[in-house]
C-alpha positions in Angstrom: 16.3 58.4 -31.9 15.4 55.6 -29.9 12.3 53.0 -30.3 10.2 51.6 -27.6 8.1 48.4 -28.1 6.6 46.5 -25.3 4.8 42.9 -25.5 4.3 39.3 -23.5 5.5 36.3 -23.8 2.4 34.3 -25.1 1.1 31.8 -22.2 0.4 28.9 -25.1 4.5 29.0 -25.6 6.8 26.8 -24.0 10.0 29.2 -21.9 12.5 30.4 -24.7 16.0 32.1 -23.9 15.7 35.9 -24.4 18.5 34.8 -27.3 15.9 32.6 -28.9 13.0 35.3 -28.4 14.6 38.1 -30.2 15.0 35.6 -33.1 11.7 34.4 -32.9 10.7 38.5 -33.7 13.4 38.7 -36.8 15.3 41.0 -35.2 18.4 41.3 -36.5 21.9 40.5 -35.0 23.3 44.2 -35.4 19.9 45.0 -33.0 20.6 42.1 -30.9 24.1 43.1 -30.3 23.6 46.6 -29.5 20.3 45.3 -26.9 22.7 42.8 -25.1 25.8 45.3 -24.8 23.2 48.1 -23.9 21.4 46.4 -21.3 18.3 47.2 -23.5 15.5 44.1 -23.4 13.9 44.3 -19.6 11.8 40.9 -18.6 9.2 42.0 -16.1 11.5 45.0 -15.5 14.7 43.9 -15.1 17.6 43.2 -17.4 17.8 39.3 -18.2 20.8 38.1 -19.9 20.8 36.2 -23.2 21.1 32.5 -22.0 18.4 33.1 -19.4 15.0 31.9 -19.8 11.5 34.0 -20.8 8.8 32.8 -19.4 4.7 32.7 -20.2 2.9 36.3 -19.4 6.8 37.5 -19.2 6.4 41.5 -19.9 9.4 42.4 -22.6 10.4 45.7 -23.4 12.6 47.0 -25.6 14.8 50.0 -26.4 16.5 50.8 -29.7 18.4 53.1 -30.1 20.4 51.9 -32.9 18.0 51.8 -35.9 19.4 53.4 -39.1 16.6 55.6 -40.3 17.9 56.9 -43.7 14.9 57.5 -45.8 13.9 59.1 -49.1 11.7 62.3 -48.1 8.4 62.3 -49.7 6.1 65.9 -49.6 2.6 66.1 -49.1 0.5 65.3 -52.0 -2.6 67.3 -50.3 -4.6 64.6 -50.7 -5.2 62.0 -48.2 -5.0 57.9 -49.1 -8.1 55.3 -49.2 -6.9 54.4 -45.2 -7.3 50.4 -45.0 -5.7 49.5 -41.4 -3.4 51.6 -39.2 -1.8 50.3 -35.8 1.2 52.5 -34.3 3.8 51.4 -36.3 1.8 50.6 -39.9 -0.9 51.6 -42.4 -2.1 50.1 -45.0 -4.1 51.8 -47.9 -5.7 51.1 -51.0 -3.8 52.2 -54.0 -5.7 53.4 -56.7 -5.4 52.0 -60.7 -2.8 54.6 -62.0 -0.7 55.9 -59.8 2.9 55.2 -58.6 3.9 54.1 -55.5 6.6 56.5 -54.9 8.6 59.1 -56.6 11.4 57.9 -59.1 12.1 61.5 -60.5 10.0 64.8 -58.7 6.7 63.5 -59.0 4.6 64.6 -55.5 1.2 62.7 -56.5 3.0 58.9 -55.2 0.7 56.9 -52.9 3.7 58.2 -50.4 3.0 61.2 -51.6 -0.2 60.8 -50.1 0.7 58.8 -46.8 3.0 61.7 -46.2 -0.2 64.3 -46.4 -2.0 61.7 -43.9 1.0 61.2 -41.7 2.9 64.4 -41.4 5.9 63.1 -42.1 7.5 60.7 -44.9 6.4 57.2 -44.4 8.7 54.2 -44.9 8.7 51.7 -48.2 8.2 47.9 -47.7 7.0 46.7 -50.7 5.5 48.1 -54.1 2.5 47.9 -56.4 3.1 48.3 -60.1 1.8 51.8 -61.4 -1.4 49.8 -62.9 -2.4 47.6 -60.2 -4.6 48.6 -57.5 -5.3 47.7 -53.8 -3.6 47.1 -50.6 -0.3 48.6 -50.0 1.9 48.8 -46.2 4.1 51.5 -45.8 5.5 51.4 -41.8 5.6 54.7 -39.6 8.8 54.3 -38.5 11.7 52.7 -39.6 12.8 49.9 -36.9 9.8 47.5 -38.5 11.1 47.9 -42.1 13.6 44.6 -41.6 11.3 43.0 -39.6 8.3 42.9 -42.4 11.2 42.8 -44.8 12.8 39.4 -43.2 9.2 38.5 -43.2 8.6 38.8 -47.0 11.4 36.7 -47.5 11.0 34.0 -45.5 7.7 33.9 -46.7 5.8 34.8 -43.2 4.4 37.7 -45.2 1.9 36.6 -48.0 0.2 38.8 -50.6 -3.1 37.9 -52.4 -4.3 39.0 -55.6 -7.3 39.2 -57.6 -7.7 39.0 -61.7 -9.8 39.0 -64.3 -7.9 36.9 -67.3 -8.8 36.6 -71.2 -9.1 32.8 -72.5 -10.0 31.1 -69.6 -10.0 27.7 -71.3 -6.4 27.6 -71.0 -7.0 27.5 -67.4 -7.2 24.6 -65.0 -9.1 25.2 -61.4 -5.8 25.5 -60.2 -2.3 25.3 -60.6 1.3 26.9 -60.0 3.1 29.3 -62.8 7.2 28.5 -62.5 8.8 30.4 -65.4 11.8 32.6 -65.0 11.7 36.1 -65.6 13.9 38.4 -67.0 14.2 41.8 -69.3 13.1 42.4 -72.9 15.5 43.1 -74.5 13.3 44.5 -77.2 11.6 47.0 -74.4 12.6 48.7 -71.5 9.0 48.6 -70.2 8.3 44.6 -69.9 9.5 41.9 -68.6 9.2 38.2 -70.2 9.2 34.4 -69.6 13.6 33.5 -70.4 15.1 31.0 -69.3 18.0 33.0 -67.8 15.6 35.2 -65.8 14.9 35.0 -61.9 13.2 32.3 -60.2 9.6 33.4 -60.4 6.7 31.0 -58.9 2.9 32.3 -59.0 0.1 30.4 -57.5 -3.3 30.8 -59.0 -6.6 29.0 -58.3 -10.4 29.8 -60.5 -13.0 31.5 -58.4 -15.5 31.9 -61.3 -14.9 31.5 -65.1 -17.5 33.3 -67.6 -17.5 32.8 -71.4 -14.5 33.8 -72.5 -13.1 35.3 -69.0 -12.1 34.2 -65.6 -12.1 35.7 -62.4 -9.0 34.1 -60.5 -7.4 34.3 -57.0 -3.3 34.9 -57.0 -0.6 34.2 -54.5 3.1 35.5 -54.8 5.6 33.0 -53.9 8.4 35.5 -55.1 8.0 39.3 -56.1 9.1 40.0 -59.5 8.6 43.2 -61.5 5.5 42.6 -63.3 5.4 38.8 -62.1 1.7 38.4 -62.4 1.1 40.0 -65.5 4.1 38.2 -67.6 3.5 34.6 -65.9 -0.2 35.2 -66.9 0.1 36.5 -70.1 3.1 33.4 -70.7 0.2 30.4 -70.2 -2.3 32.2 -72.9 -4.2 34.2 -70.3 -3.8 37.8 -70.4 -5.3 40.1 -67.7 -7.6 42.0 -69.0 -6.9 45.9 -69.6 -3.4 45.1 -69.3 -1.5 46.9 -72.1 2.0 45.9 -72.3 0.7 42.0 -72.2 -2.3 41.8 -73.7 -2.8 42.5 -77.4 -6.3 42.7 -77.4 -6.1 45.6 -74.7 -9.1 48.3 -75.6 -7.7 52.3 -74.8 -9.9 52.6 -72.2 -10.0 49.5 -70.2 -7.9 49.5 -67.2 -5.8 47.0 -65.6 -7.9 44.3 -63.6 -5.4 43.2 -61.3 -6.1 44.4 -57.5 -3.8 43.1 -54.1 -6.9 42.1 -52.1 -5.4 40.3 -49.3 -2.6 40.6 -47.3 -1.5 39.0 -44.3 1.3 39.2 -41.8 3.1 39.1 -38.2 3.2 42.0 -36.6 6.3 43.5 -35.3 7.8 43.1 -32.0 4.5 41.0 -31.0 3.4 37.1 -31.7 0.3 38.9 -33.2 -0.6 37.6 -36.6 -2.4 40.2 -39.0 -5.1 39.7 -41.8 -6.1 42.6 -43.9 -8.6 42.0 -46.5 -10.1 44.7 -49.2 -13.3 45.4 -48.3 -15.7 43.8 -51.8 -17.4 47.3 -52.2 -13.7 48.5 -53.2 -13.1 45.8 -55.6 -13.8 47.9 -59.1 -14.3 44.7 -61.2 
């Protein structure tokens, strides 16, 4: 199956080889390869070799037909997602508290589940929300954007905001950075914890409001560990409230007040730059 993007050269950038463009976009050099041997990138039309310059207003279009679309086939939930942002090639939703972002065993009640009943067809995975945590999740439409937003999450083009409500805000200061190394319990399965042979993990976290014993704080991922948020929070004294494998004065009923409320990216195959921000009416705490 081939892929068709079209863009243009923005006029507030200097002339860049068409070498130096696709690199620009992220693509990567297996695409490259099989555009310059393919005679698949036009400039204004034509086919313009890889030393040769692109130009402001330049129109670029592009062919693949080379995209490895394996996928995991997700079936339709019946029940349509909280739609955030949609363009041709991505939606967004809002997760809800409580459910899974995609099947691990049969389940067909994933938040793909759902993007499936929306779509008609089995969406793509970029990037995951713990079961408990609620708010903005991308999954693309097709898969030649899935390195793109993947080199982008790596390279750190892509960022991710949270919002939490934390136990013991005294420990807090208005802001700071959390830099402890995660790693498995060994004692469960479930959790993760603060060891010093664990993962790089870095967390960035500034005070929007505290209250008596609470504080309402603003997240941002500098890496993307399994439960990052809730073990680096839970490691400085300051437990999110309703969490229940981190906080041990978690009540039955409370739920987890973590929520991704802000997300921003480039979009693919474009010099566009994306921000996508929960509305405040969806915020549950």
């Amino acid at each position: 199956m081939s892929y068709y993007f079209t863009l243009n050269y923005p006029k507030n950038l200097k002339p860049c080889s068409v070498s130096d463009l696709l690199r620009q976009l992220l693509i990567p050099r297996k695409w490259r390869h099989f555009l310059r041997i393919g005679q698949k990138i036009h400039i204004n039309g034509s086919y313009r070799y890889f030393n040769q310059l692109v130009y402001p207003n330049d129109k670029i279009e592009l062919e693949l037909d080379c995209v490895d679309s394996q996928q995991g086939t997700y079936p339709a939930s019946g029940n349509l997602p909280d739609i955030i942002y949609e363009d041709q090639d991505i939606l967004i939703i809002n997760k809800p508290a409580g459910q899974k972002t995609h099947p691990n065993l049969a389940e067909a009640d994933t938040a793909l589940n759902d993007c499936a009943t929306y779509l008609g067809f089995s969406p793509f995975v970029v990037h995951r929300l713990d079961m408990l945590t609620s708010g903005l999740l991308l999954v693309a439409k097709n898969p030649a954007v899935v390195p793109i937003l993947n080199r982008e999450l790596t390279t750190k083009i892509f960022h991710r905001e949270y919002l939490a409500v934390v136990n013991h805000a005294e420990n807090l200061l208005p802001n700071g950075t959390i830099s402890l190394p995660i790693g498995q319990d060994p004692d469960d399965q479930r959790k993760r914890m603060f060891r010093e042979d664990g993962l790089t993990s870095v967390t960035h976290y500034q005070v929007l409001n505290k209250f008596t014993d609470t504080a309402l704080i603003k997240l941002r991922l500098e890496t993307g560990r399994t439960h990052q948020i809730r073990v680096h929070l839970a490691a400085i004294g300051c437990p999110i409230v309703g969490d229940p494998l981190y906080n041990p004065v978690c009540e039955s009923d409370e739920f987890l007040h973590l929520t991704a409320y802000q997300m921003s990216f480039n979009k693919p195959f474009s010099f566009d730059k994306v921000q996508v921000k929960l509305p405040q009416k969806k915020i549950k705490f």
